[in-house]
Biotite code that builds the C-alpha atoms (Angstrom):
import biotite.structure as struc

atoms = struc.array([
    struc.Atom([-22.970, 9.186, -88.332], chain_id="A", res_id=1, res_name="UNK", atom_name="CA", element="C"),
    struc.Atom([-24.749, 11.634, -90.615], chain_id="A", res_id=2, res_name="UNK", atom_name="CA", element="C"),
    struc.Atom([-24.647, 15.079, -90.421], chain_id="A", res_id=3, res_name="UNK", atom_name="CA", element="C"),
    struc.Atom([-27.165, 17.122, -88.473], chain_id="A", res_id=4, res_name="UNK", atom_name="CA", element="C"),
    struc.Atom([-30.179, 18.500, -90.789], chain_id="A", res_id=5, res_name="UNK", atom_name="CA", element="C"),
    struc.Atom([-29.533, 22.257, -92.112], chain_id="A", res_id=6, res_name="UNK", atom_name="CA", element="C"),
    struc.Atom([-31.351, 24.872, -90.280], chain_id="A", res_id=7, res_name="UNK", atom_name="CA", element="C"),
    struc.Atom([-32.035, 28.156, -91.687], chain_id="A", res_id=8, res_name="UNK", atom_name="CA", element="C"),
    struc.Atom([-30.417, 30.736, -90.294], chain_id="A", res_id=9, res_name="UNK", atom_name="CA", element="C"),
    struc.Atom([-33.284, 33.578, -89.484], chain_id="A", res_id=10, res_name="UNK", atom_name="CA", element="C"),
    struc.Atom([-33.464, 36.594, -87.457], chain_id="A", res_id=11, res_name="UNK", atom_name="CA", element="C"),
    struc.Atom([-35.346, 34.849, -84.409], chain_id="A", res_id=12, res_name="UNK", atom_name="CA", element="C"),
    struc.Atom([-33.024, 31.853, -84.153], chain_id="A", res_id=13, res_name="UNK", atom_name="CA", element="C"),
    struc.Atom([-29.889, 34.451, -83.967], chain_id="A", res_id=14, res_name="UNK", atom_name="CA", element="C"),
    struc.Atom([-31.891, 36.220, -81.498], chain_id="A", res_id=15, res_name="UNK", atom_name="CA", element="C"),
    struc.Atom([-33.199, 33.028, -79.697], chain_id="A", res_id=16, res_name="UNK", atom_name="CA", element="C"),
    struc.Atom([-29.389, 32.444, -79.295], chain_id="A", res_id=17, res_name="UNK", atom_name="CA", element="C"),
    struc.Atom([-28.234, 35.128, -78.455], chain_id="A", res_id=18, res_name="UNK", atom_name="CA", element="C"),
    struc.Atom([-30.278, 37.144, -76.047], chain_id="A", res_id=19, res_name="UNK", atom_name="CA", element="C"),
    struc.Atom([-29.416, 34.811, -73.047], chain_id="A", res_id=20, res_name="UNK", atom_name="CA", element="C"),
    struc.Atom([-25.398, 34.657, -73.686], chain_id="A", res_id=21, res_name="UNK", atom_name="CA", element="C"),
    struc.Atom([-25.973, 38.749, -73.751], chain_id="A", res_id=22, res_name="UNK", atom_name="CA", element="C"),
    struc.Atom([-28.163, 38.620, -69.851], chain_id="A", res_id=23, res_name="UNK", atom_name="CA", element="C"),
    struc.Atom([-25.927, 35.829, -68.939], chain_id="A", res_id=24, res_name="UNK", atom_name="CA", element="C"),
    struc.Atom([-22.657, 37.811, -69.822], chain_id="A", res_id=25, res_name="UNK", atom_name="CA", element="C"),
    struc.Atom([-24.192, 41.059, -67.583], chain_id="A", res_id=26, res_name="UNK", atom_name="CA", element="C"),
    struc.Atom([-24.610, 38.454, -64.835], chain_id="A", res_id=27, res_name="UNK", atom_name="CA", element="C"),
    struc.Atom([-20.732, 37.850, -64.643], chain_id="A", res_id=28, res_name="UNK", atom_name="CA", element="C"),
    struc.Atom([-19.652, 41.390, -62.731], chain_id="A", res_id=29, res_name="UNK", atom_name="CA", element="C"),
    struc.Atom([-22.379, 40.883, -60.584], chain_id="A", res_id=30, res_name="UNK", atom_name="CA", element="C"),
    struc.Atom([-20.186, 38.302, -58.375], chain_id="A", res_id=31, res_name="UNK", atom_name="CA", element="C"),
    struc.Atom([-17.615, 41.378, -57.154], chain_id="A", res_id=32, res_name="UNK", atom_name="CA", element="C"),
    struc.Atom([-20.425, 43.825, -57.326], chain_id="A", res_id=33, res_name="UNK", atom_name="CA", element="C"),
    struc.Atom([-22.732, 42.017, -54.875], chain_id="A", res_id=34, res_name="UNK", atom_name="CA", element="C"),
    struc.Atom([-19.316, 41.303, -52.560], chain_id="A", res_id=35, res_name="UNK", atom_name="CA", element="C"),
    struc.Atom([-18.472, 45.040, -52.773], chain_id="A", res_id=36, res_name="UNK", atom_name="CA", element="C"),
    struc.Atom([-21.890, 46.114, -51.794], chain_id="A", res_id=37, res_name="UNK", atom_name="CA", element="C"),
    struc.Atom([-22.607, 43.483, -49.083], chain_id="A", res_id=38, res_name="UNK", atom_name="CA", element="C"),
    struc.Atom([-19.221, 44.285, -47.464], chain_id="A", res_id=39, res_name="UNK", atom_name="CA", element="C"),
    struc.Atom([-20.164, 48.162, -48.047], chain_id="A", res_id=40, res_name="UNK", atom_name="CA", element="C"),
    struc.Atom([-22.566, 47.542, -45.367], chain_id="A", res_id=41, res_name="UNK", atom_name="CA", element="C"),
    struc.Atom([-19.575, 46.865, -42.483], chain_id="A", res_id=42, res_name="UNK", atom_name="CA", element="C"),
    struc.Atom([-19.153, 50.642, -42.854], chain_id="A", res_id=43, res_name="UNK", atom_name="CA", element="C"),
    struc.Atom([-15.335, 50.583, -43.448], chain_id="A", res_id=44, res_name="UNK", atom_name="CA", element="C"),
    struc.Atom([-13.747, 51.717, -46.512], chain_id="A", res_id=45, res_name="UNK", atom_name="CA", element="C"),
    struc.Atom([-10.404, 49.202, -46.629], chain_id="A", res_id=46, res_name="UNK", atom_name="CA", element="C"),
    struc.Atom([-12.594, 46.407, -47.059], chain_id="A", res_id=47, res_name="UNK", atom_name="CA", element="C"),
    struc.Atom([-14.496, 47.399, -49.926], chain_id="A", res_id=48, res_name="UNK", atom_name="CA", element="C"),
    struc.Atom([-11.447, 48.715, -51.748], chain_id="A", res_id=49, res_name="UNK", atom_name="CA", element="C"),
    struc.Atom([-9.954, 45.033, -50.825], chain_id="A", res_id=50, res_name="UNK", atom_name="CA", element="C"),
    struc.Atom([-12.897, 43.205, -52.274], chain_id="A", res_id=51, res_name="UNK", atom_name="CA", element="C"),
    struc.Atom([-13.272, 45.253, -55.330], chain_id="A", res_id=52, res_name="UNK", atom_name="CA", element="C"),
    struc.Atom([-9.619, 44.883, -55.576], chain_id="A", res_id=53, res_name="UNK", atom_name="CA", element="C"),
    struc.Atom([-9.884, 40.776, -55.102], chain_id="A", res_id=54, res_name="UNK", atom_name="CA", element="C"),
    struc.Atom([-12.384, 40.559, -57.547], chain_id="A", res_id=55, res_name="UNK", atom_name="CA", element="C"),
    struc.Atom([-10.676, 42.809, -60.248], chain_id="A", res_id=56, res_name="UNK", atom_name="CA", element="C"),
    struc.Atom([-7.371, 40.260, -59.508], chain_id="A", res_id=57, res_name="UNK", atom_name="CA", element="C"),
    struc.Atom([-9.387, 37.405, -59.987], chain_id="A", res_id=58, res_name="UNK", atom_name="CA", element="C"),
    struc.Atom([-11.489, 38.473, -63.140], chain_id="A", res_id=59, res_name="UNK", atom_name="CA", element="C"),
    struc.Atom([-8.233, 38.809, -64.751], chain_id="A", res_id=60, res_name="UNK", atom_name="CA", element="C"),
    struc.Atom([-6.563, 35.384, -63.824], chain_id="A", res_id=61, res_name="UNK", atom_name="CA", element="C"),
    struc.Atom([-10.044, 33.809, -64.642], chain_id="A", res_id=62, res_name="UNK", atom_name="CA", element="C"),
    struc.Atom([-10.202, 35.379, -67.965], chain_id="A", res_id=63, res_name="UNK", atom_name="CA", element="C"),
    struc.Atom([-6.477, 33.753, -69.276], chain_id="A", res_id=64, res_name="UNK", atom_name="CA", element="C"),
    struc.Atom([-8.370, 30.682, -69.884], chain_id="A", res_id=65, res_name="UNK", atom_name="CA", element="C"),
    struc.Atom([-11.303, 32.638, -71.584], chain_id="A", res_id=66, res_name="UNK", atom_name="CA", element="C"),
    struc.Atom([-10.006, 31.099, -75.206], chain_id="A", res_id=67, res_name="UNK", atom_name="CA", element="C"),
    struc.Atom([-11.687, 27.233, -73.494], chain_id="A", res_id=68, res_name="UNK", atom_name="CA", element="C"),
    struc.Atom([-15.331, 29.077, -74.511], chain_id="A", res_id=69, res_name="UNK", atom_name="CA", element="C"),
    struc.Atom([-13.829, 30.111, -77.556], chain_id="A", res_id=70, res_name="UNK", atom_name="CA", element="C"),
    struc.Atom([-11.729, 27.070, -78.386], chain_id="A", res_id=71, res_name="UNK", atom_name="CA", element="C"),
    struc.Atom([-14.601, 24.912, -77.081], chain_id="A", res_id=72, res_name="UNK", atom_name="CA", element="C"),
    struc.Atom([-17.176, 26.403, -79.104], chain_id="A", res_id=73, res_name="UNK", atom_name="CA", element="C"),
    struc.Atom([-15.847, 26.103, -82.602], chain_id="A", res_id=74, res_name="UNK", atom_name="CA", element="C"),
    struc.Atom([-14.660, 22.494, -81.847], chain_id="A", res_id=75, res_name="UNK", atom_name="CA", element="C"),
    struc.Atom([-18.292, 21.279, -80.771], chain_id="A", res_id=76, res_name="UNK", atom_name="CA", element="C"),
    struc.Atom([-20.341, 23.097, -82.881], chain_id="A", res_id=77, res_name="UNK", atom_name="CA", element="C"),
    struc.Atom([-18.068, 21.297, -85.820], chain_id="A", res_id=78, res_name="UNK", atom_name="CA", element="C"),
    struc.Atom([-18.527, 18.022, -83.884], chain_id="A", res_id=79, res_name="UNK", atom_name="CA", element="C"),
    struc.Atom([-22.471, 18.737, -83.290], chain_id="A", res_id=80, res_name="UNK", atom_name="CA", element="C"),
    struc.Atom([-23.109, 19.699, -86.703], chain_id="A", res_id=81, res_name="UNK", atom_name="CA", element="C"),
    struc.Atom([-21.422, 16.307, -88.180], chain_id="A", res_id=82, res_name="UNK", atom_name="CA", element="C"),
    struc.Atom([-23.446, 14.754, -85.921], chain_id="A", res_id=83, res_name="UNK", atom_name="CA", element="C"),
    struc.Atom([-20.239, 12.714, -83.906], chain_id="A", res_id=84, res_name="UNK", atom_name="CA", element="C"),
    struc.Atom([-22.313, 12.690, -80.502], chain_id="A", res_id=85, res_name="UNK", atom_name="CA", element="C"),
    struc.Atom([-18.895, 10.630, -79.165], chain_id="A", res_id=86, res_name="UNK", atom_name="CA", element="C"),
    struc.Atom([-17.133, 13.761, -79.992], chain_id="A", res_id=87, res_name="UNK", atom_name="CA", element="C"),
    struc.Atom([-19.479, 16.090, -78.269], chain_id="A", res_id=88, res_name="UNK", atom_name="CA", element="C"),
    struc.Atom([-19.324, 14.428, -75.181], chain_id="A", res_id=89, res_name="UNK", atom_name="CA", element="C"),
    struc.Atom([-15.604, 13.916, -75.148], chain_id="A", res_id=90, res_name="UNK", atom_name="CA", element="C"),
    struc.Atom([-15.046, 17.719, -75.457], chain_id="A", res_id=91, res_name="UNK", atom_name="CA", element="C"),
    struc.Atom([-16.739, 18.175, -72.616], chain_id="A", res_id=92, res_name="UNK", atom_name="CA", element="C"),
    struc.Atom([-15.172, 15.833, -70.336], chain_id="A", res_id=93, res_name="UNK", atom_name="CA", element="C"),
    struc.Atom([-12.120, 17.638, -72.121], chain_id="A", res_id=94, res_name="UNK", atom_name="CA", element="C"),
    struc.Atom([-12.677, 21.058, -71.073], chain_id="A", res_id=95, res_name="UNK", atom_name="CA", element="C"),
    struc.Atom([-13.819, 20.033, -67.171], chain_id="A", res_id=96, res_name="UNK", atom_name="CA", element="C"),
    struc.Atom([-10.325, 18.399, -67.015], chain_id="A", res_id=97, res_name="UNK", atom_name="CA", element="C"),
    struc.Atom([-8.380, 21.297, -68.374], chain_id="A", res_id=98, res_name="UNK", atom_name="CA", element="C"),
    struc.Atom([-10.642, 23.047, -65.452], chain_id="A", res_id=99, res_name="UNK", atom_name="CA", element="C"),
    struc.Atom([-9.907, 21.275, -62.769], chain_id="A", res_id=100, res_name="UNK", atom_name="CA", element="C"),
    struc.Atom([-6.198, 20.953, -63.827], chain_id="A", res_id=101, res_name="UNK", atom_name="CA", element="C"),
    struc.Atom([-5.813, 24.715, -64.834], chain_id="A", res_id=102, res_name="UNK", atom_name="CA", element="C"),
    struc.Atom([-7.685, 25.793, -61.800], chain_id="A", res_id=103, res_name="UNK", atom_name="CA", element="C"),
    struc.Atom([-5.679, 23.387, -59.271], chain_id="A", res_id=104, res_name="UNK", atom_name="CA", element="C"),
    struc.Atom([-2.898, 24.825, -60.693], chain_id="A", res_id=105, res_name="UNK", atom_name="CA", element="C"),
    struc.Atom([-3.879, 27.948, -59.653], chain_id="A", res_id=106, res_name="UNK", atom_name="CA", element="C"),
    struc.Atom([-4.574, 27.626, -56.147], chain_id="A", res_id=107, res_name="UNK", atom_name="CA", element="C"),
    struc.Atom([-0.855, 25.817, -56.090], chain_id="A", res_id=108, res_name="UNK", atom_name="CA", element="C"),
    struc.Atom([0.527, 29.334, -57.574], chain_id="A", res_id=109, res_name="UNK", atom_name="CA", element="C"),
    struc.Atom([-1.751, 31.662, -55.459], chain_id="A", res_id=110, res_name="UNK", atom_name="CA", element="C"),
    struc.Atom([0.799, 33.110, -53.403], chain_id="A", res_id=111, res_name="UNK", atom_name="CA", element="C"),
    struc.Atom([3.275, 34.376, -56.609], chain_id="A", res_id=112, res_name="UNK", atom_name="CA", element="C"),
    struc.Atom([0.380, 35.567, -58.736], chain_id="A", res_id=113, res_name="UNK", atom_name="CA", element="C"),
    struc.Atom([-1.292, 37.334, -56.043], chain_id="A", res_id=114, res_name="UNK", atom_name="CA", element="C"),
    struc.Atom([2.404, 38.910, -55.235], chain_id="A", res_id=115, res_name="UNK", atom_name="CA", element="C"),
    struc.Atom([2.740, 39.454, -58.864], chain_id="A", res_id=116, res_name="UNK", atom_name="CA", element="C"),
    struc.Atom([-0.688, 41.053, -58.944], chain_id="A", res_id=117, res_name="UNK", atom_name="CA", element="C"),
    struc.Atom([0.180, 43.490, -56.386], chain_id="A", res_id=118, res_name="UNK", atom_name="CA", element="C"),
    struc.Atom([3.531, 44.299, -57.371], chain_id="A", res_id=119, res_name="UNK", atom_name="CA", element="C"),
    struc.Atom([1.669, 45.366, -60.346], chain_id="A", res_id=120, res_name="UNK", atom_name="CA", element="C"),
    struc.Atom([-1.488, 47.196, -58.665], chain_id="A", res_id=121, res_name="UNK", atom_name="CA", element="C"),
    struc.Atom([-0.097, 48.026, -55.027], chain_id="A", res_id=122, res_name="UNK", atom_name="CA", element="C"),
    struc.Atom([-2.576, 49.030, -52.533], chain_id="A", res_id=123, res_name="UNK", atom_name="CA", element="C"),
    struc.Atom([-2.427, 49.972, -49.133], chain_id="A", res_id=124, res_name="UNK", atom_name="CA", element="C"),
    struc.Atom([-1.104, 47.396, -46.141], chain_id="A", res_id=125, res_name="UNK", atom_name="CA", element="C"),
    struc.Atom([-4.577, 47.057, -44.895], chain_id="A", res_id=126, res_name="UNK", atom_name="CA", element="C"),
    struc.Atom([-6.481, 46.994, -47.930], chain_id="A", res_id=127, res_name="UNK", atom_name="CA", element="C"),
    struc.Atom([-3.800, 44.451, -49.655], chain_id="A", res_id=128, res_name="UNK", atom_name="CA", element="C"),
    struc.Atom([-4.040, 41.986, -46.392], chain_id="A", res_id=129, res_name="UNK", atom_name="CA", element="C"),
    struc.Atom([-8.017, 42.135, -46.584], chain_id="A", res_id=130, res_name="UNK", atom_name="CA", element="C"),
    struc.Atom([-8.143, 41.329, -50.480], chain_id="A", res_id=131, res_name="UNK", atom_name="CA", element="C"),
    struc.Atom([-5.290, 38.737, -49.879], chain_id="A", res_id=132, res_name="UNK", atom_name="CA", element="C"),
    struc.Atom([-7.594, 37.233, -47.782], chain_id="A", res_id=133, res_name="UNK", atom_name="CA", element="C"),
    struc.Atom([-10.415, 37.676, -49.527], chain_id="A", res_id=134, res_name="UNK", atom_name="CA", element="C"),
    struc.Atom([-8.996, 35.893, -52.711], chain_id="A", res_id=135, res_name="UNK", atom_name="CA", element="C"),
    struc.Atom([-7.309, 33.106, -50.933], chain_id="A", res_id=136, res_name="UNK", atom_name="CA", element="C"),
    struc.Atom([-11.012, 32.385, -50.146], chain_id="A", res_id=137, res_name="UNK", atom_name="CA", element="C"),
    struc.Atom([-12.133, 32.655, -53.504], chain_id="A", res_id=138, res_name="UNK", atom_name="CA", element="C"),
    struc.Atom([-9.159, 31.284, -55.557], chain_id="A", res_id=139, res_name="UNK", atom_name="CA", element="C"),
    struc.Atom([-11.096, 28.057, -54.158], chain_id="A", res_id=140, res_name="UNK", atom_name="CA", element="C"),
    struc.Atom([-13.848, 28.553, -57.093], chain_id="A", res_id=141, res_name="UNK", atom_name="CA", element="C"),
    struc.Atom([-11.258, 28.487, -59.784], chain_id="A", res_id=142, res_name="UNK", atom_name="CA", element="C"),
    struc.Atom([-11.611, 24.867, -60.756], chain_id="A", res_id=143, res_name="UNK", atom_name="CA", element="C"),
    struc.Atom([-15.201, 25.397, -61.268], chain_id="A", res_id=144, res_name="UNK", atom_name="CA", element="C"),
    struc.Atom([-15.047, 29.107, -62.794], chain_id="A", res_id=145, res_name="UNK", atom_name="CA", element="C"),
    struc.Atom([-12.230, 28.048, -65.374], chain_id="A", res_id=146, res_name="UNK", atom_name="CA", element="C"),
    struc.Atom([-14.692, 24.830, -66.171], chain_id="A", res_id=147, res_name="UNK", atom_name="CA", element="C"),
    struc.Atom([-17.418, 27.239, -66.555], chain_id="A", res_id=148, res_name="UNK", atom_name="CA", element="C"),
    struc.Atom([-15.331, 28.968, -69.572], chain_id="A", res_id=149, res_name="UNK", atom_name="CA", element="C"),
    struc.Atom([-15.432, 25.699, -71.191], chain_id="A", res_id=150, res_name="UNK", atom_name="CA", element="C"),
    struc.Atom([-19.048, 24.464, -70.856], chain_id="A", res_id=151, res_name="UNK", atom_name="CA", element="C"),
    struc.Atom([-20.351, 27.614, -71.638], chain_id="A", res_id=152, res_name="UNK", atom_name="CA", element="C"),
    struc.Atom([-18.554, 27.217, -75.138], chain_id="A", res_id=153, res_name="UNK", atom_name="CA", element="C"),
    struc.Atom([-19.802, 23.390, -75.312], chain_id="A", res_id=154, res_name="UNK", atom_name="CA", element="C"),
    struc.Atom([-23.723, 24.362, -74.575], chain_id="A", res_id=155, res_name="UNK", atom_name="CA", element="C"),
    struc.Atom([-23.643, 27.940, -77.196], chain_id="A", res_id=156, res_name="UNK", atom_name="CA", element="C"),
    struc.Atom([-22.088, 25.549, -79.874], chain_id="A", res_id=157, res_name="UNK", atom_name="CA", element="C"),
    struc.Atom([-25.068, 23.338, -79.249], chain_id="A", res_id=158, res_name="UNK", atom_name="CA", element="C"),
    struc.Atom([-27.553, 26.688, -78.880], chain_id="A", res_id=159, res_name="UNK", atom_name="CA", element="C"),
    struc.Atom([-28.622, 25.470, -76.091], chain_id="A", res_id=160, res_name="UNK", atom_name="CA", element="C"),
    struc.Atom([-27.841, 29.108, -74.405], chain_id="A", res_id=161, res_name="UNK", atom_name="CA", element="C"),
    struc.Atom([-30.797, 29.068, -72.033], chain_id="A", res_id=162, res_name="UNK", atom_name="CA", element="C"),
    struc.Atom([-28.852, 26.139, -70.162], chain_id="A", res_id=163, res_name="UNK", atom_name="CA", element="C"),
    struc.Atom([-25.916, 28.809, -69.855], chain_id="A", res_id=164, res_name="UNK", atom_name="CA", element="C"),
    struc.Atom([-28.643, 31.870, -67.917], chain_id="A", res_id=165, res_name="UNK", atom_name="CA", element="C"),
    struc.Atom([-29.272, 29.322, -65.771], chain_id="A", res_id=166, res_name="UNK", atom_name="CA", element="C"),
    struc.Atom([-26.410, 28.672, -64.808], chain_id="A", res_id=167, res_name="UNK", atom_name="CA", element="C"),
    struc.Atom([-25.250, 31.876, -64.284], chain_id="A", res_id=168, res_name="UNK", atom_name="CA", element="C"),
    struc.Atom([-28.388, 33.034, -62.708], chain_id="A", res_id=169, res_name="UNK", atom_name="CA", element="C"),
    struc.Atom([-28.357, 30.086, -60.465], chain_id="A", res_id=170, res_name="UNK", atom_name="CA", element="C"),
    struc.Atom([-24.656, 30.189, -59.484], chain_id="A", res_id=171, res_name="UNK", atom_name="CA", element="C"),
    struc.Atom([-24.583, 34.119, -58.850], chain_id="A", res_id=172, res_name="UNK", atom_name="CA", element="C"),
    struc.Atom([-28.524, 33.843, -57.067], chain_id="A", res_id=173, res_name="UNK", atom_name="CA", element="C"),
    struc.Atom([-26.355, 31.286, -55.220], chain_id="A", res_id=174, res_name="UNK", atom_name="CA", element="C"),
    struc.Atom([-23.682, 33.697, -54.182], chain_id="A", res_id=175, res_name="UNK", atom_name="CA", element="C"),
    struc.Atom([-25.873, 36.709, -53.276], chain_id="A", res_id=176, res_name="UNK", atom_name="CA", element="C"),
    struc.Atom([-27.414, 34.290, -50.751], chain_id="A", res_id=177, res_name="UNK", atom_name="CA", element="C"),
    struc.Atom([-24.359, 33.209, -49.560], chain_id="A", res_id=178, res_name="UNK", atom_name="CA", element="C"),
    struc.Atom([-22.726, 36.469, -48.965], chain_id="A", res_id=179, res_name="UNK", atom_name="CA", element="C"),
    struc.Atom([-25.674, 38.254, -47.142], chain_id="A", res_id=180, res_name="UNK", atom_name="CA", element="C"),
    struc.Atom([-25.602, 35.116, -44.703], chain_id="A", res_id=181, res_name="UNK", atom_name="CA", element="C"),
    struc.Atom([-22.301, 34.260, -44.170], chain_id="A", res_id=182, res_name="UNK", atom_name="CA", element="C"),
    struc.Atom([-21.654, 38.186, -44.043], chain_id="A", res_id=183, res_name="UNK", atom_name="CA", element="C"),
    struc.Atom([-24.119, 39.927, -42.289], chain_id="A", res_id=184, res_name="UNK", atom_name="CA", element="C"),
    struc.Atom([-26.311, 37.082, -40.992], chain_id="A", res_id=185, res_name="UNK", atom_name="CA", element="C"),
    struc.Atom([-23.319, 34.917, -39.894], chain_id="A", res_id=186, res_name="UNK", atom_name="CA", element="C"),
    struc.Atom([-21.026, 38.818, -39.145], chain_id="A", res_id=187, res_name="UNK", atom_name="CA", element="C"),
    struc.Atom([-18.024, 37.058, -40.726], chain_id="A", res_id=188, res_name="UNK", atom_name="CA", element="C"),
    struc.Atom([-17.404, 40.368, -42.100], chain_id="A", res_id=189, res_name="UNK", atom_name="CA", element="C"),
])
């Protein structure tokens, strides 16, 4: 195949580029924010220092396999700009296996690394049980959320960064529906 035309390299494209990774990247907190607040409306202080807790833990552990958007994005954008579509497509199914592996993994190991974690960062009995539960609830997203590391790299090294604000937008619109209902409309608590 032959290689993708040169395009010239201007101040809009850079910006076109790279204003949504900068709003999708603000997005990211939002997930622990919106679970802190929501809970903040049960009116008891150990569960928002357990969920703000969780979601600090969890960041963390998700952001080990932040080099598959690195790693992912120089790879591609090689592969996109030489024009091997094949290529392209097989980094992707790539970096959603390493996902789903890596983030399997991780619900198999759970109970040592949240151990480890609060060995590390010790809280108190309550608020430990409550963010133990709270992450072996979400320690179910990792297959997905360790993906997501890896296709955001894939679509940026394509510039097709508006693909990556919607996702984020969608999947964290997604949660902040989720958590009001199953919360305060549902009183899971």
């Amino acid at each position: 195949m032959a290689e993708a035309p040169a395009r010239a390299l201007t101040h809009s494209r850079v910006l076109r580029i790279a204003l949504p990774v900068v709003i999708s990247n603000v997005t990211v907190p939002l997930i622990g924010v919106v679970d802190t607040g929501v809970v903040g409306q049960m009116g008891a202080a150990a569960p928002i220092g357990a969920v703000g807790m969780g979601a600090m833990i969890l960041t963390a552990v998700y952001w080990i396999f932040g080099f598959l958007r690195m790693g992912t994005t120089g790879l591609t954008s090689q592969a996109f700009g030489a024009g091997q579509g094949g290529e392209v497509a097989a980094l992707l199914t790539r970096v959603l296996l390493v996902g789903l592996g890596a983030g399997t993994a991780l619900i198999a190991v759970q109970v040592p690394v949240f151990a480890a974690a609060f060995a590390l960062a010790p809280a108190s009995a309550e608020a430990e049980a409550l963010a133990r539960d709270y992450m072996a609830v979400r320690v179910w997203s990792a297959p997905a959320m360790i993906a997501l590391f890896g296709v955001t790299g894939w679509l940026i090294a394509q510039e097709r960064t508006g693909a990556v604000l919607a996702v984020q937008v969608a999947m964290n619109g997604l949660n902040v529906g989720l958590d009001l209902w199953f919360v305060l409309g549902l009183g899971w608590g």
